[in-house]
C-alpha positions in Angstrom: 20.9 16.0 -8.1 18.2 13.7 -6.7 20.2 11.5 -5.7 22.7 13.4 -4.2 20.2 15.1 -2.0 18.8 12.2 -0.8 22.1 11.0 -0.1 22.5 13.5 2.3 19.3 13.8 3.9 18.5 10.1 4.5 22.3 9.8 5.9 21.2 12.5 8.4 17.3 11.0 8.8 20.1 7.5 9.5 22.1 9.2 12.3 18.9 10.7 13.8 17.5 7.1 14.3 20.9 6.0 15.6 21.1 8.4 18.2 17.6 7.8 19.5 17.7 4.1 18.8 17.5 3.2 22.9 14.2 5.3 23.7 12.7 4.1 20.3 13.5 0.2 21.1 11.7 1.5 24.7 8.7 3.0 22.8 8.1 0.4 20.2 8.8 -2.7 22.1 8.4 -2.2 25.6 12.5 -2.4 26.5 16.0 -1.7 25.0 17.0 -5.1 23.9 16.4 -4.7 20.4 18.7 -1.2 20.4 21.6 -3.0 18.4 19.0 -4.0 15.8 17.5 -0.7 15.7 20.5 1.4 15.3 21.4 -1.3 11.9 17.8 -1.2 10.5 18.3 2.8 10.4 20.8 2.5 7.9 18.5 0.8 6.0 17.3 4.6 5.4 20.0 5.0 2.8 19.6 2.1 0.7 15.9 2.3 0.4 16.4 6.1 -0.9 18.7 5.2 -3.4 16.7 2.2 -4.5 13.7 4.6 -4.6 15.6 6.9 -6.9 17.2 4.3 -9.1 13.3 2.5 -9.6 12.0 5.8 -10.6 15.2 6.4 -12.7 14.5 3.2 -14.4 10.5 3.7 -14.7 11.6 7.2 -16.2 13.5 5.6 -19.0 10.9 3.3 -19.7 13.1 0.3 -19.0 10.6 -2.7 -17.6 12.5 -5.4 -18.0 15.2 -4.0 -16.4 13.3 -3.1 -13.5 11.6 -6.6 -13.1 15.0 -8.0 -13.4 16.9 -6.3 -10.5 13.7 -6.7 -8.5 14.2 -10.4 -8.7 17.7 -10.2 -8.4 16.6 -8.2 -5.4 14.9 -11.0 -3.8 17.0 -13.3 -4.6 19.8 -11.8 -2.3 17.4 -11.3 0.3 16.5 -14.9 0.4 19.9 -15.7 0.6 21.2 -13.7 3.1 18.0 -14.7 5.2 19.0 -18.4 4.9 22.6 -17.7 5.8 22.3 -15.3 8.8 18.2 -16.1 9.9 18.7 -20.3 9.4 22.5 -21.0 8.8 23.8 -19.0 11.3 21.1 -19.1 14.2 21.1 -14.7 14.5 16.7 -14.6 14.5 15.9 -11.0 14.1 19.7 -9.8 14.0 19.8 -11.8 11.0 16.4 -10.7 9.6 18.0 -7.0 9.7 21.7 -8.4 8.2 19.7 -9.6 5.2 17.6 -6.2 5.2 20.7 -4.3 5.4 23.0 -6.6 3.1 20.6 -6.6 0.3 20.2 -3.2 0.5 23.4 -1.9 0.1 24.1 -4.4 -3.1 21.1 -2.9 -4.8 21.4 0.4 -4.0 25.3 0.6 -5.2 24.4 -1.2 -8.2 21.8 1.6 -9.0 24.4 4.4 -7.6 26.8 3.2 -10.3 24.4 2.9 -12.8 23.1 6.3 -12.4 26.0 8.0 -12.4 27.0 5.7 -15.4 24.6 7.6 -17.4 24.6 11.0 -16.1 27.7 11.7 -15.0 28.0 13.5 -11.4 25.9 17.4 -12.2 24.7 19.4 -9.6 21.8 21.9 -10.0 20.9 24.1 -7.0 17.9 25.4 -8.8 16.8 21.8 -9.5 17.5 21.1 -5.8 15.6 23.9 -4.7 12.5 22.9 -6.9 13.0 19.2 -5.5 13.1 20.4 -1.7 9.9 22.7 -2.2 8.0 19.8 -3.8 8.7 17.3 -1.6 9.0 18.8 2.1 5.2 18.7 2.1 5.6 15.1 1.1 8.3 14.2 4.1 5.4 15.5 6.4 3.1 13.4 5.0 5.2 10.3 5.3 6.2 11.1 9.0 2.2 11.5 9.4 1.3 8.4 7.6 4.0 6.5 9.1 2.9 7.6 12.8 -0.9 6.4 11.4 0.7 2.8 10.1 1.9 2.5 13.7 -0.1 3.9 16.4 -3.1 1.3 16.0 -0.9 -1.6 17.4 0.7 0.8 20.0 -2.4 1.8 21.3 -4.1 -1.9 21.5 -0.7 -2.7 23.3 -1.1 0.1 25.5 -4.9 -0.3 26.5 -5.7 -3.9 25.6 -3.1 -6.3 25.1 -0.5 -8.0 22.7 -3.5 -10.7 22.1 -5.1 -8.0 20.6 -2.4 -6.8 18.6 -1.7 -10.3 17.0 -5.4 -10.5 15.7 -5.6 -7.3 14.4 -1.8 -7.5 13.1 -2.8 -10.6 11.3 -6.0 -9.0 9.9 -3.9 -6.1 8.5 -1.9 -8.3 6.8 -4.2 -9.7 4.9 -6.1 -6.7 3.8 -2.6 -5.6 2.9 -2.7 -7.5 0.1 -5.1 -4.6 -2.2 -2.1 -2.0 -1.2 0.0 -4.2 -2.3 -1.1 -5.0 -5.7 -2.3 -1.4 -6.6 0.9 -0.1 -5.7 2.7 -2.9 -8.2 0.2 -1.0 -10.7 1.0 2.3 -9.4 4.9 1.7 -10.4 3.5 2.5 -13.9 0.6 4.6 -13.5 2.4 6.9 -11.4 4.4 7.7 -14.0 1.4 7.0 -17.0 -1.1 9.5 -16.1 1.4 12.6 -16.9 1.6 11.4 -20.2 -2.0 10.9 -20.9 -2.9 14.5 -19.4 -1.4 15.8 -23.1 -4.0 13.6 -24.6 -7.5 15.3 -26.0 -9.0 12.2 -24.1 -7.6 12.6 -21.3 -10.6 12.8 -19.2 -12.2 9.6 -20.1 -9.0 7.4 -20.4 -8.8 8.6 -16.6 -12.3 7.7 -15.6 -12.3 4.2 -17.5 -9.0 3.0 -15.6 -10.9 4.3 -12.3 -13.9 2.5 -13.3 -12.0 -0.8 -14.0 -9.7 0.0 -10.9 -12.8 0.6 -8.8 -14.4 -2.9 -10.0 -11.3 -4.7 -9.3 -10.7 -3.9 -5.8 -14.7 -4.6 -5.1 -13.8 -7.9 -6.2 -10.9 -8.6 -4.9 -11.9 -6.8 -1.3 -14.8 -8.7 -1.1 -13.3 -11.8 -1.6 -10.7 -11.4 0.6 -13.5 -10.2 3.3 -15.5 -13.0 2.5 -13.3 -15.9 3.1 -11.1 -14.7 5.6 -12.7 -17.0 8.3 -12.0 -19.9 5.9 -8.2 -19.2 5.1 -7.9 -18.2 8.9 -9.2 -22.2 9.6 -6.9 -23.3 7.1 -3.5 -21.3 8.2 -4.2 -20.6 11.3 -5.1 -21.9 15.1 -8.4 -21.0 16.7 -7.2 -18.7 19.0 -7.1 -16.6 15.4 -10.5 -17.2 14.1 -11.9 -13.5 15.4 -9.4 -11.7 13.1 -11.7 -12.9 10.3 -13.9 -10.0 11.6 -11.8 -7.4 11.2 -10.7 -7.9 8.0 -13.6 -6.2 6.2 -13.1 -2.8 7.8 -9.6 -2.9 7.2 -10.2 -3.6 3.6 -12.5 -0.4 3.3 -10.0 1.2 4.9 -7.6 0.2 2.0 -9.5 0.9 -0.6 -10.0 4.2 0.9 -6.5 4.9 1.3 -6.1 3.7 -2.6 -8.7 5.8 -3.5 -6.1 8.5 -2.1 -3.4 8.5 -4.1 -5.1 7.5 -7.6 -7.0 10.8 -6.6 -3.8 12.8 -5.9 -2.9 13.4 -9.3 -3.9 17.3 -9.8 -2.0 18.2 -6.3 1.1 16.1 -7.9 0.6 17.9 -11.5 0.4 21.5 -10.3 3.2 21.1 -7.9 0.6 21.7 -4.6 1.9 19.3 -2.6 0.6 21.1 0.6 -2.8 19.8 0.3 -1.1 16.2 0.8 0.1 17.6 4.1 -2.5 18.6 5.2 -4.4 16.1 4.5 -2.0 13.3 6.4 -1.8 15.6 9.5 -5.4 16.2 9.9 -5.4 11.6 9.4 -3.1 11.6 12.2 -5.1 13.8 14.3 -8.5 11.7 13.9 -6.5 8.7 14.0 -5.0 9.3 17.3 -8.3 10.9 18.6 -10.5 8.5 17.3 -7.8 5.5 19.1 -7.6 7.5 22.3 -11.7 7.4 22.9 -12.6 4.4 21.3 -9.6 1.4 21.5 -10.3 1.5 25.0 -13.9 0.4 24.8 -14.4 -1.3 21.5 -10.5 -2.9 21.1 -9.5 -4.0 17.4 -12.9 -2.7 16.3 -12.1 0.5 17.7 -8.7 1.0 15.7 -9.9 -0.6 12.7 -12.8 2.0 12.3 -10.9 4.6 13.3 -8.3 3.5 10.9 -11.3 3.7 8.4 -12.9 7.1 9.1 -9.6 8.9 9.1 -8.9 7.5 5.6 -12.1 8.7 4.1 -11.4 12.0 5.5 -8.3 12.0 3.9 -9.4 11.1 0.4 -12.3 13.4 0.7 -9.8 16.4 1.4 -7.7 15.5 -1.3 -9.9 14.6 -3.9 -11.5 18.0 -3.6 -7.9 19.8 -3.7 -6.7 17.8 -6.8 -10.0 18.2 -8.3 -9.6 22.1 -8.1 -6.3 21.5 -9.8 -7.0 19.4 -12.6 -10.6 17.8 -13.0 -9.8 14.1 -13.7 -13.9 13.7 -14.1 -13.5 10.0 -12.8 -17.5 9.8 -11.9 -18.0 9.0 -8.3 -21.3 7.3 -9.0 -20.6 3.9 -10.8 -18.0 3.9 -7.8 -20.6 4.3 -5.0 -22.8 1.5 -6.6 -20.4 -1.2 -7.0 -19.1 -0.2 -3.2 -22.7 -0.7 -2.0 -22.8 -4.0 -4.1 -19.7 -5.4 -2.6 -20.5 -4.0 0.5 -24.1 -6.1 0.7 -22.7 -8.9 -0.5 -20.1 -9.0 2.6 -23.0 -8.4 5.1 -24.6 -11.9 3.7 -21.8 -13.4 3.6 -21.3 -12.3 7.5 -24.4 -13.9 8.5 -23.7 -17.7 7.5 -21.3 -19.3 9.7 -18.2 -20.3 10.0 -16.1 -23.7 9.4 -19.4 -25.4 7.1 -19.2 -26.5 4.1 -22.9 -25.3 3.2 -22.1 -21.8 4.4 -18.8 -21.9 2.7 -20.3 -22.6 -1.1 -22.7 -20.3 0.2 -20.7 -17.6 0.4 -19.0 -18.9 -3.0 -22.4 -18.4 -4.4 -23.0 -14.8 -3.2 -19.3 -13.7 -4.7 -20.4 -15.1 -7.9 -23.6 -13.1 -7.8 -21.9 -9.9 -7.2 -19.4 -10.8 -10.2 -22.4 -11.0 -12.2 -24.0 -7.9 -10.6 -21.0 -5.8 -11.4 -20.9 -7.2 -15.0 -24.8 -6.1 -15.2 -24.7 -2.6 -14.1 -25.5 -0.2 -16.2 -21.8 1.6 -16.0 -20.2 0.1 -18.6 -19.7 2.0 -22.3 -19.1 -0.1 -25.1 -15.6 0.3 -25.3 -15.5 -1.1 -21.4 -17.1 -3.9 -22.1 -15.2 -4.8 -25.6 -12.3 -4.4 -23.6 -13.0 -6.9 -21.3 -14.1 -9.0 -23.4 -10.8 -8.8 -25.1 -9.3 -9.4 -21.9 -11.5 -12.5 -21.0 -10.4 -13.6 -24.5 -6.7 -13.2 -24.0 -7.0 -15.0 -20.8 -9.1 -18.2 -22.3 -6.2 -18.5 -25.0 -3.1 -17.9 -22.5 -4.9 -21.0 -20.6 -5.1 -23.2 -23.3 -2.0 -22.7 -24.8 -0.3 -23.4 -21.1 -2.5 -26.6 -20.9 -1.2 -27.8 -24.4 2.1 -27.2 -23.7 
């Protein structure tokens, strides 16, 4: 039933994006020359629905190795279509949406026919009714957050220039990489945390994971804020130095946005989807307010705090909504120290300069400080800490046994 429906919405979402392909190509990229691409890519629609529905399948059924194996399988076709139509064949960003689209409709008939393999073809309208009242709030949200995810660069290209968007493209990327990583987590949490509600623990299995997840993305956001300015000077020219100070605000603004949708979990539970809603259309009002009065005057700085105000709105909204739901009791203080921790430690590091050697073990020094902070503060239970040493334990012996072999 899910993924009949989705069939037939995405193919009409597809033809929408067809239709208007010339005045998006206008709006996005200043003329209609990449119409042709556009009208493929919406295609593109499809497939990624029926991958999303066969991934879930697959996480459903508790199948990982399954679903690690078609993901490679997945890049695997995408590399080689890329090399045939992108490097083979000459086609540049026609062949960059070939490969997109090629890849996609492999993978997503493969999961089609396994589906339907194991479920045969049955149609509920009452299930279908359920699934359309749970997740129009959620299209909403997604046109919202996808209007968000794009309006920074518009606006930069619309009162600043494309200089502007290439530094602050480039800075995105990188703080990019938390979202990514939490949401190669998420593919099992998502699906985790409605079993562990049955539990009589419940409540402190979910604040330990938020504690660990918290500590986690301190480190890793405050190393990647850190020693931006280095990789920058390794990987890049200097005309992209000054993306280096962006980075940290978009990184807040990630963890933020993370923050988010661990949070979302009584809304999700209870079936209250509305609050999500709301809370990505009130985002995309601030957002577009806050890039409308202040990426004018302040540029990339301008859209990156923006970018970070509106998130903290947003998780502030639905924090208090799921909490109402379902009280995860995740403890919002051991979060707000190790925040201000990393937060300090990026400050110092912002004040040694750039491109030196001294400054750069410097700033080596101060991460290693707030790893020993973190370590220090008196959050930790016993069980958190036995686990970690656990962990550390694991680690030291999966080490040596690579270097022996």
């Amino acid at each position: 039933t899910v993924l009949a429906t989705l069939l037939a919405t995405s193919s009409c979402g597809a033809l929408l994006l067809y239709a208007a392909a010339q005045p998006l190509s206008v709006l996005l990229f200043g003329d209609a020359g990449y119409t042709y691409e556009f009208r493929l890519f919406a295609f593109t629609l499809i497939t990624n629905s029926v991958i999303a529905v066969g991934q879930a399948y697959l996480r459903a059924r508790q199948l990982p190795v399954l679903f690690v194996t078609i993901g490679a399988l997945t890049l695997a076709f995408q590399v080689t279509l890329k090399v045939i139509f992108v490097i083979m064949m000459g086609l540049h960003v026609t062949g960059v949406v070939y490969s997109a689209l090629g890849s996609g409709i492999i993978v997503a008939t493969g999961y089609t026919l396994y589906i339907l393999g194991h479920t045969g073809f049955h149609y509920s309208l009452a299930v279908a009714r359920r699934l359309v009242a749970f997740a129009a709030p959620l299209v909403l949200s997604s046109l919202a957050m996808f209007y968000v995810a794009y309006a920074d660069k518009y606006f930069l290209r619309l009162f600043n220039s494309l200089v502007e968007v290439g530094l602050y493209a480039l800075a995105a990327r990188i703080s990019s990489i938390l979202e990514t990583l939490f949401m190669a987590f998420n593919m099992s949490w998502s699906a985790d945390r409605f079993e562990i509600v049955k539990r009589d623990n419940a409540a402190a299995v979910y604040a330990q994971v938020f504690r660990f997840l918290v500590a986690l993305l301190v480190l890793g956001g405050t190393g990647l804020a850190l020693f931006a300015g280095d990789f920058f000077r390794i990987m890049t020219a200097p005309e992209f130095y000054a993306a280096s100070s962006i980075v940290p605000l978009l990184v807040a603004a990630s963890i933020f946005r993370i923050f988010t949708i661990f949070c979302n979990f009584g809304i999700m539970l209870n079936e209250r989807t509305r609050h999500i809603a709301e809370a990505s259309c009130l985002k995309a009002i601030i957002a577009t307010a806050g890039y409308l009065l202040l990426i004018p005057y302040l540029g990339v700085y301008g859209a990156a705090g923006t970018l970070l105000a509106a998130n903290i709105l947003e998780c502030l909204w639905v924090n208090r909504h799921a909490t109402r739901a379902y009280d995860m009791q995740l403890g919002w203080r051991p979060a707000a120290m190790m925040l201000v921790a990393g937060t300090l430690c990026v400050f110092a590091g912002s004040l040694l300069p750039g491109g030196e050697t001294d400054a750069f073990l410097a700033r080596i020094g101060l991460y290693l400080a707030l790893v020993a902070a973190l370590l220090f503060m008196p959050l930790w239970s016993g069980d958190d800490r036995r686990l970690m040493k656990a962990a550390l334990e694991t680690s030291v012996r999966f080490v040596l046994r690579r270097k022996t072999a």
